[in-house]
C-alpha positions in Angstrom: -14.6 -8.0 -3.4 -14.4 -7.9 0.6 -13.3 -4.2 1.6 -10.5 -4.1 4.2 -10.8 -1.6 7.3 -9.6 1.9 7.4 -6.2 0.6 7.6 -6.0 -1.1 4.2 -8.2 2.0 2.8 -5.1 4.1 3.5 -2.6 1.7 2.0 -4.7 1.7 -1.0 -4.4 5.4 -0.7 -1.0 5.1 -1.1 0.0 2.7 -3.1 -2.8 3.4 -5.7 -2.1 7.1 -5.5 -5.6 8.1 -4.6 -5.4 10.4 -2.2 -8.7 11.9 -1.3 -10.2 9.2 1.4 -13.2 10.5 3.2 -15.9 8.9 5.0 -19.3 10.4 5.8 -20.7 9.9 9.2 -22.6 6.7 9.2 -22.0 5.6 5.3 -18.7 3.6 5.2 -18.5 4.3 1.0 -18.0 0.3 1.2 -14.9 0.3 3.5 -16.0 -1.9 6.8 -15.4 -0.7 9.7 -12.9 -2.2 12.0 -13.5 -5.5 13.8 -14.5 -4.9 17.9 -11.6 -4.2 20.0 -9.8 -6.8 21.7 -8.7 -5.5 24.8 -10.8 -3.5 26.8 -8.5 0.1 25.7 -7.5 -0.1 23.0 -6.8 3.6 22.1 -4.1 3.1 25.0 -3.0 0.6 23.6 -2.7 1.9 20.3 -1.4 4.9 21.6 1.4 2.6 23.4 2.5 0.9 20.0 2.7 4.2 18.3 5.2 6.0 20.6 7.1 2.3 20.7 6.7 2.8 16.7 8.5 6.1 16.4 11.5 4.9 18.4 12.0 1.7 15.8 11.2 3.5 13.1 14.3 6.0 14.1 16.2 3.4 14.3 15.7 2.0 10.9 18.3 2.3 8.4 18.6 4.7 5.7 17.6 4.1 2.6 20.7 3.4 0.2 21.6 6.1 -2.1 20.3 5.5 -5.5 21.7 3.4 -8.2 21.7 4.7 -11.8 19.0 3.3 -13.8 19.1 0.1 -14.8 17.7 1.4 -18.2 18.3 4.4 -20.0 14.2 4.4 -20.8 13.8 4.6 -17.3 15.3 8.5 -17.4 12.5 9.0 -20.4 8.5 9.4 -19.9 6.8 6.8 -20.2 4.3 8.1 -23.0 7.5 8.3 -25.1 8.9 5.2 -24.3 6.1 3.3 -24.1 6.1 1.5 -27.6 9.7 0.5 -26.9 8.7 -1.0 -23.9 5.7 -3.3 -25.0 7.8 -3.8 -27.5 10.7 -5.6 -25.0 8.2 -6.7 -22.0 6.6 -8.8 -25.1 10.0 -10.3 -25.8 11.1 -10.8 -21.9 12.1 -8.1 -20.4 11.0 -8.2 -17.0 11.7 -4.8 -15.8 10.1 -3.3 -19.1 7.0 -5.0 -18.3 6.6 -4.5 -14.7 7.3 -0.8 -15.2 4.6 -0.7 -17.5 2.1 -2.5 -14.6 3.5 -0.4 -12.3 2.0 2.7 -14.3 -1.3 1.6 -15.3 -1.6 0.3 -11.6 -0.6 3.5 -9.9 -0.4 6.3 -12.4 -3.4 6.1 -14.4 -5.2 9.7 -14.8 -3.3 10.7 -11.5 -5.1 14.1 -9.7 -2.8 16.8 -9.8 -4.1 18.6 -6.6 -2.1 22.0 -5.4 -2.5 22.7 -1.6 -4.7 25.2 -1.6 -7.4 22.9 -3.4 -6.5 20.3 -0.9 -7.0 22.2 2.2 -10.5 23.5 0.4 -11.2 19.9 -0.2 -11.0 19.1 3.8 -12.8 22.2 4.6 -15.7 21.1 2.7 -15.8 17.2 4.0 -15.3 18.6 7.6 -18.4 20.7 7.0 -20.3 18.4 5.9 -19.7 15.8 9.3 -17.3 13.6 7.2 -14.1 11.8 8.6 -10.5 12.0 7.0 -8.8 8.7 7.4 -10.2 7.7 10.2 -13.4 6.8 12.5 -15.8 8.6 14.2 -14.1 8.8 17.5 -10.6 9.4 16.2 -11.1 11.3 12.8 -7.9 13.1 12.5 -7.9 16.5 12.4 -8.8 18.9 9.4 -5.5 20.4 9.8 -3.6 17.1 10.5 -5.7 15.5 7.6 -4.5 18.3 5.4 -0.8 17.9 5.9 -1.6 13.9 5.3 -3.1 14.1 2.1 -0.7 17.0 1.1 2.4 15.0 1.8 0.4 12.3 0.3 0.0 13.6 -3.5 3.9 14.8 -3.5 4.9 11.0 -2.7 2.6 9.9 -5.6 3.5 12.6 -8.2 7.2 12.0 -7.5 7.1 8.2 -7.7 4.8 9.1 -11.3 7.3 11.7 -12.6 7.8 10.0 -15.5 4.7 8.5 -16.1 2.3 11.5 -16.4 -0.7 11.8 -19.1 -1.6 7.8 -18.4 -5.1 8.0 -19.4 -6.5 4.7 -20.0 -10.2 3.7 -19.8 -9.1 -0.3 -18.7 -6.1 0.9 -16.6 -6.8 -2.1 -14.1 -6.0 -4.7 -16.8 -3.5 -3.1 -18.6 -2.1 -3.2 -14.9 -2.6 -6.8 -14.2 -1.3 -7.5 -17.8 2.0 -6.5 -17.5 2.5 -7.2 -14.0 1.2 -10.6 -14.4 4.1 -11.0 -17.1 7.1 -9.4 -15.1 6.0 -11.7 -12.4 6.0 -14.8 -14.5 9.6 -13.7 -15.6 10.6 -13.3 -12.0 10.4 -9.6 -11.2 10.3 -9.1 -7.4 8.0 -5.9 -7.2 6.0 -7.3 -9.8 5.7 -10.5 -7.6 4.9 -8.3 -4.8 2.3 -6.5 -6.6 0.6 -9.1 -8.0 -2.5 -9.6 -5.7 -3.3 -5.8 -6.1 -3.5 -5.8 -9.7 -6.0 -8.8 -9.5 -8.1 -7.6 -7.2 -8.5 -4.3 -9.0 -9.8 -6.3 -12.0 -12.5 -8.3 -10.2 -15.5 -6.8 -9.1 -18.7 -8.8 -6.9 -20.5 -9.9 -9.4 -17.3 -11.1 -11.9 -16.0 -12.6 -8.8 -19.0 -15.0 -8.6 -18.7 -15.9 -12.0 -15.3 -16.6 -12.0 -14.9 -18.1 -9.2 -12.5 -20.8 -10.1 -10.5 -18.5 -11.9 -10.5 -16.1 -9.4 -9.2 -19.2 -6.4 -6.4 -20.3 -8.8 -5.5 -16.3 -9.7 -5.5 -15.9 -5.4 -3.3 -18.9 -4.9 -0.8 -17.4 -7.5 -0.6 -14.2 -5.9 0.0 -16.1 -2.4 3.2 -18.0 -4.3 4.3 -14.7 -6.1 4.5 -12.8 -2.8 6.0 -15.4 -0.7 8.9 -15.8 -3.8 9.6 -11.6 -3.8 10.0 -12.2 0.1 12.7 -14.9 -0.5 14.4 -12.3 -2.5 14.5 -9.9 -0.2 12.2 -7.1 -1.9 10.5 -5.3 1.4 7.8 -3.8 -1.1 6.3 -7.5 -0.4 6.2 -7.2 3.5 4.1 -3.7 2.9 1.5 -6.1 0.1 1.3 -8.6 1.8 -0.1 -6.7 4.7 -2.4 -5.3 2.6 -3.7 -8.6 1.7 -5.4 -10.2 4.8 -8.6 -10.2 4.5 -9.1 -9.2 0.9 -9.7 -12.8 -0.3 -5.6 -13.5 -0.7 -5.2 -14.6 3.0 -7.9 -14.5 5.8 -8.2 -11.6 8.0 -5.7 -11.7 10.2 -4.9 -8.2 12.2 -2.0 -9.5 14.1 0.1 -11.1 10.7 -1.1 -8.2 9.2 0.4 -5.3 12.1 3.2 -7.8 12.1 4.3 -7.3 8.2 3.2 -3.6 8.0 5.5 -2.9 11.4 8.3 -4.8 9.5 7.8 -3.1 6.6 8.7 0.2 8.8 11.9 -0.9 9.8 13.1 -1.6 6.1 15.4 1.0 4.4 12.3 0.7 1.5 10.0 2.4 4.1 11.6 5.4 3.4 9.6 5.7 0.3 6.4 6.5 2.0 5.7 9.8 3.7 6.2 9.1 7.6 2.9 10.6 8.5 0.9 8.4 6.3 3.0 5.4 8.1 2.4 6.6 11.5 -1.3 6.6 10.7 -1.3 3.4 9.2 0.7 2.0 11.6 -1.8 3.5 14.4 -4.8 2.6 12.8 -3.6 -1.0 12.3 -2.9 -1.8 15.9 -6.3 -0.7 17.0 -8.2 -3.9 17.3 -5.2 -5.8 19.1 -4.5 -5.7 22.8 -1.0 -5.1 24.5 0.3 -8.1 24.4 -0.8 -9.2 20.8 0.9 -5.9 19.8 4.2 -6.9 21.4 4.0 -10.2 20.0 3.3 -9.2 16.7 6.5 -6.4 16.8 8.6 -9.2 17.9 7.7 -11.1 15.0 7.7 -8.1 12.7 11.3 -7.5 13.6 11.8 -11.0 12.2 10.6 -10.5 9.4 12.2 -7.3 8.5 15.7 -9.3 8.7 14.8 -10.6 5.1 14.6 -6.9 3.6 17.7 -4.9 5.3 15.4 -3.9 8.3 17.5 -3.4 12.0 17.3 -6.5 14.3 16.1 -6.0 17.5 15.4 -2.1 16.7 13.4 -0.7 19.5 14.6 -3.1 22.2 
């Protein structure tokens, strides 16, 4: 499949768990490169939408205080419960089965990195001319890319807490399994997640052979994410961003900015470390000029409205 620019590389970062995303000067490790900018500055521009960025993002509301489980399995690890929750996913139980995808999507044979590894881990790309999350001419810093990637593996082992010791050689379909089924019974993440777990199953050449398949799977994940947004779940603003360009919708920068910026006024937001948002955030308005920025946070606030995000924050 299509690679995404740096932007989508550190979604995938994120919401895959993967957390080491380096780039060797002039080998893009098949991640394109961003498309030519469209205004004549667009590091001042980018610059521009960030500092507007931090003052919405302020303004977001707080994330509601957690509810008690839904399930009392959901308090257990998964590698203990996971029988029981085949065992109800195969007889309907949405929530069983999308927690199930959710694992094998996210939590499979998840690094366990401690800081000090981490900050080795940058020394050595550094040294070696490579780029932490970003380009050539605005590679973030080794220790800035240190703090990222730190604050990056805490976010994924607390959202894996209880599914640690996943280790399973077809992860990706396991994944698309169960996710595929919690979506079919009407789970909203799972709905939301869909696309991802598809694309992680297809690779060039079984895209080309399946290409039927593969155009019927796409247009399913298009429905499933527009029917999580019409139920409110904000996880689908932050996929669907995710997904221009990557074979579910065209390459679009400004839709995409638009539901990534949304995304970051949503109480859900909260789940992701802000620096990793920032930088997405930053990186994603890159290619766009001033005014597609604006327009594109004006209709990012519009969206948000369907997920508990602020109207009109920032104005």
């Amino acid at each position: 499949m299509k690679r995404r620019g740096i932007v989508m590389a550190v979604a995938l970062c994120v919401l895959a768990a993967g957390f080491w995303l380096a780039r060797r000067s002039g080998d893009d490790h098949g991640v394109q490169s961003p498309a030519p900018p469209a205004s004549a500055n667009p590091r001042a521009a980018s610059q521009a939408a960030a500092d507007e960025t931090a003052a919405d993002v302020a303004a977001a509301p707080s994330p509601a205080k957690a509810s008690a489980p839904m399930d009392p399995l959901d308090d257990r690890p998964l590698l203990e419960v996971r029988a029981e929750l085949e065992r109800r996913a195969q007889a309907g139980d949405a929530h069983a089965a999308s927690r199930l995808g959710q694992a094998f999507l996210h939590c499979n044979d998840l690094p366990n990195a401690t800081d000090t590894q981490i900050e080795d881990l940058v020394v050595e790309i550094a040294a070696h001319g490579g780029h932490i999350l970003g380009q050539a001419d605005s590679s973030l810093s080794p220790d800035a890319a240190a703090s990222l990637l730190k604050g990056t593996m805490k976010y994924a082992q607390a959202r894996c807490a209880n599914a640690r010791g996943i280790d399973e050689k077809d992860a990706p379909a396991q994944a698309l399994h169960w996710i595929e089924r919690a979506a079919a019974l009407g789970d909203a993440d799972a709905q939301a997640l869909y696309g991802e777990a598809l694309l992680k199953t297809y690779d060039a050449r079984r895209a080309i052979a399946d290409a039927e398949t593969l155009r019927d799977r796409l247009q399913q994940a298009r429905s499933y994410v527009e029917q999580s947004l019409s139920k409110g779940d904000a996880l689908a603003l932050l996929q669907k961003q995710s997904y221009y360009g990557d074979g579910v919708y065209p390459a679009d920068p400004e839709a995409a900015y638009a539901n990534l910026f949304a995304w970051s006024l949503t109480p859900r937001s909260a789940e992701m470390p802000p620096d990793v948002l920032a930088l997405m955030l930053s990186e994603a308005s890159k290619t766009l000029d001033a005014d597609t920025i604006k327009r594109a946070r004006e209709e990012g606030r519009r969206l948000a409205a369907c997920c508990g995000g602020v109207e009109g924050a920032g104005q």
